[in-house]
C-alpha positions in Angstrom: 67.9 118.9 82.0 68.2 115.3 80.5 70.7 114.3 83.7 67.6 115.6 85.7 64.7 113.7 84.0 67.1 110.7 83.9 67.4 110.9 87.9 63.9 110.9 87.8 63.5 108.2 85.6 65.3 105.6 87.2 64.5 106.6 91.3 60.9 106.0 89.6 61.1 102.9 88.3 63.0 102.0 91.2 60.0 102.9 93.3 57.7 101.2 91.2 59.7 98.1 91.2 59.5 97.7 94.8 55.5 99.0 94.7 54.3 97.0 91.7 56.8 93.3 91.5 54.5 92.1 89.0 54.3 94.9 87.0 56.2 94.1 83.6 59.6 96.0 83.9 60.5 98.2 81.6 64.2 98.2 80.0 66.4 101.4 80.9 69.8 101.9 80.6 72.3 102.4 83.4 71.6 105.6 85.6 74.2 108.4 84.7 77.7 107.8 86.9 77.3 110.8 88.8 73.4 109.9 89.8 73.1 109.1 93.7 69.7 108.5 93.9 68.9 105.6 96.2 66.1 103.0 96.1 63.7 102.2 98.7 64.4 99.3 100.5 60.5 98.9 101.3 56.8 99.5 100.1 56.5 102.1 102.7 59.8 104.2 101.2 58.6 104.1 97.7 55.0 105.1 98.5 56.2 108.0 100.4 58.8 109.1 97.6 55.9 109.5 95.2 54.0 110.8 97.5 56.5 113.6 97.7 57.8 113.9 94.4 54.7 113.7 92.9 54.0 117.6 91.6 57.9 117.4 90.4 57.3 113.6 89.0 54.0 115.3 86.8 56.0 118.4 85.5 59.2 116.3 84.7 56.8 113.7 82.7 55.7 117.1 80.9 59.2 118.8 80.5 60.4 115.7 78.8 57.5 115.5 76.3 57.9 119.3 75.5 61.8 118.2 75.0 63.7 116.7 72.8 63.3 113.6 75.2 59.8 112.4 74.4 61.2 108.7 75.2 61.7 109.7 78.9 58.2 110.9 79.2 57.0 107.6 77.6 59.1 105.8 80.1 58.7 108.2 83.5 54.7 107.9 82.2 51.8 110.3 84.0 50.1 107.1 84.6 52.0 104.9 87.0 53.3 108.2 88.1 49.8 108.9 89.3 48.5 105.5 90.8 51.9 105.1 92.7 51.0 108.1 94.4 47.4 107.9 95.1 46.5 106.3 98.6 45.2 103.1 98.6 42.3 102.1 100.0 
């Protein structure tokens, strides 16, 4: 489960990098070796990946707060999880 949330995690931030620039990054660690997850290489790819992973972004931030990993639900947080996702208007 942690590899999972991990994945999660850091295809996330990714995301929110390319969304949110100005945002103050936070600090992870490197992605586990075996992760593939690849980032969006514009604002319209990382909109639409939390626009579809949203639901499984939401019960990951939950899994990892029920878990032994409340860090990752700190990091992968319902917040920007939610306003990345919301349409803009």
């Amino acid at each position: 489960m942690h590899r999972l949330l991990d994945h999660y995690l850091h295809s996330a931030h990714a995301a929110d990098r390319m969304l949110a620039p100005h945002r103050n990054p936070i600090a992870l660690g490197p992605p586990h070796p075996a992760d593939t997850a690849k980032e969006p290489t514009d604002g319209g790819q990382a909109l639409m990946w939390f626009t579809t992973k949203h639901a499984v972004l939401l019960a990951a931030v939950e899994q990892a707060a029920g878990t032994a990993a409340p860090c990752l639900a700190t990091r992968l947080d319902a917040d920007r999880v939610s306003s990345a996702s919301r349409p803009r208007a």
